[in-house]
Phi, psi and omega in degrees: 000113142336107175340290177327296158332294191289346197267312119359262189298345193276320176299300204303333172279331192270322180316299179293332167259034144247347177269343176249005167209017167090149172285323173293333169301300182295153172228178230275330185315298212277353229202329186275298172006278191282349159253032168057055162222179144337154156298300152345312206246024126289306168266044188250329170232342213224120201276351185159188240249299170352250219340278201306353171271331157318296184298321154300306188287325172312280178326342183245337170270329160319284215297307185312307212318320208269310163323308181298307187309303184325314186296271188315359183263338174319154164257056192234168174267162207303315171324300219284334166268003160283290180317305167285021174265324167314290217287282181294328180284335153307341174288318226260321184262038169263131175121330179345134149280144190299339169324281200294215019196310173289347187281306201305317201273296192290347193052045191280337173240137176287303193292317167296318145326294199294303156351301212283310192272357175289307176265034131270003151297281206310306142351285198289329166280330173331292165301343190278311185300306167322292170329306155312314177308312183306315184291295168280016168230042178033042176257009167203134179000133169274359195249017184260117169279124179298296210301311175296326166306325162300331194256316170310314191288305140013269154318333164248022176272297180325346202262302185325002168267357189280124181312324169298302185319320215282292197310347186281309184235013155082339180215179181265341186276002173283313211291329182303321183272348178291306178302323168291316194300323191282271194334313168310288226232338180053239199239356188270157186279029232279351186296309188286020145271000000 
C-alpha cells in the first residue's frame, strides 16, 4: 500500500472513532488498530493524536466550505438557501456523538481550541458577508443585527453540549436542528398564512 493510501485511511479512520466516541477518548493506538497500520507509519505523517484531529476538521470544514458555496451560487432565492442550509446542517451532524461535540466545545486542548476557533471565525465571516449581502437586497430584514444572529448562532451550537439539552431531545442532533429551525423560522407558526 502506497503513503497516499495509508495516509488516507489513517484521516478516514481517525474521522470515524472521533465522531463516534470524541476525540479525547480515542488514542493514537486505537486509529492504528482499525486502520491496520503501524504506529510508525502513523507518525509518519502525523506528530500526535491533536494533528489528526486538525486534519479531520479541515477535511470537514473543506467539505461544508464548497457545499456552502455551491449553495449561495445557486439561483434560487435566499429563504430557499436559509432552508437548504438548515438542510447540510442536519446532513453534516448526523450520527455525531455528544463526545465529540463536548470535546469540540469544553476546550479540554488549547491548541485544538485555539485551531476550532480560528477557523470557525473564518467561516462565520463568510457567512456574515452573504447575509450581508441577503441584507441588502432585502432578502432579509433590515432591522435584523447579522453579528447578533451570528452570535446567537454561535451560542446555541455551544449550548448543544449541555446535558439538559442533550436530555430534551435525546441526540445532539435533534438539538442542533431545534436550534437551527428556532433560529431561521423562530417560534410563530406560518404554514396557515
Amino acid at each position: 500500500m502506497e503513503d497516499n493510501q495509508k495516509y488516507q485511511i489513517i484521516v478516514q479512520t481517525a474521522h470515524e472513532l472521533f465522531w463516534k466516541f470524541g476525540i479525547k477518548r480515542v488514542t493514537v493506538e486505537e486509529i492504528c488498530k482499525e486502520a491496520g497500520v503501524s504506529k510508525m507509519t502513523f507518525y509518519k505523517f502525523f506528530s500526535n493524536k491533536i494533528e489528526i484531529a486538525k486534519q479531520v476538521l479541515t477535511n470537514i470544514w473543506g467539505d461544508a466550505e464548497i457545499k456552502y458555496k455551491e449553495l449561495m451560487a445557486q439561483d434560487i432565492s435566499f429563504e430557499e438557501k436559509v432552508k437548504q442550509q438548515v438542510v447540510m446542517k442536519f446532513e453534516g451532524t448526523k450520527n455525531i456523538s455528544e463526545e465529540l461535540v463536548k470535546d469540540v466545545y469544553s476546550g479540554w486542548n488549547e491548541e485544538l481550541q485555539v485551531f476550532f476557533t480560528d477557523n470557525s471565525t473564518r467561516l462565520m465571516l463568510m457567512v456574515r458577508n452573504d447575509y450581508v449581502k441577503a441584507q441588502e437586497n432585502g432578502e432579509i430584514r433590515k432591522d435584523v443585527n447579522i453579528d447578533f444572529v451570528l452570535y446567537m448562532s454561535q451560542k446555541m451550537a455551544e449550548m448543544v453540549s449541555d446535558p439538559t439539552v442533550i436530555a430534551m431531545y435525546g441526540s445532539i442532533q435533534g438539538a442542533i436542528m431545534e436550534f437551527m429551525n428556532m433560529m431561521f423560522y423562530g417560534i410563530i407558526d406560518k404554514s396557515n398564512e
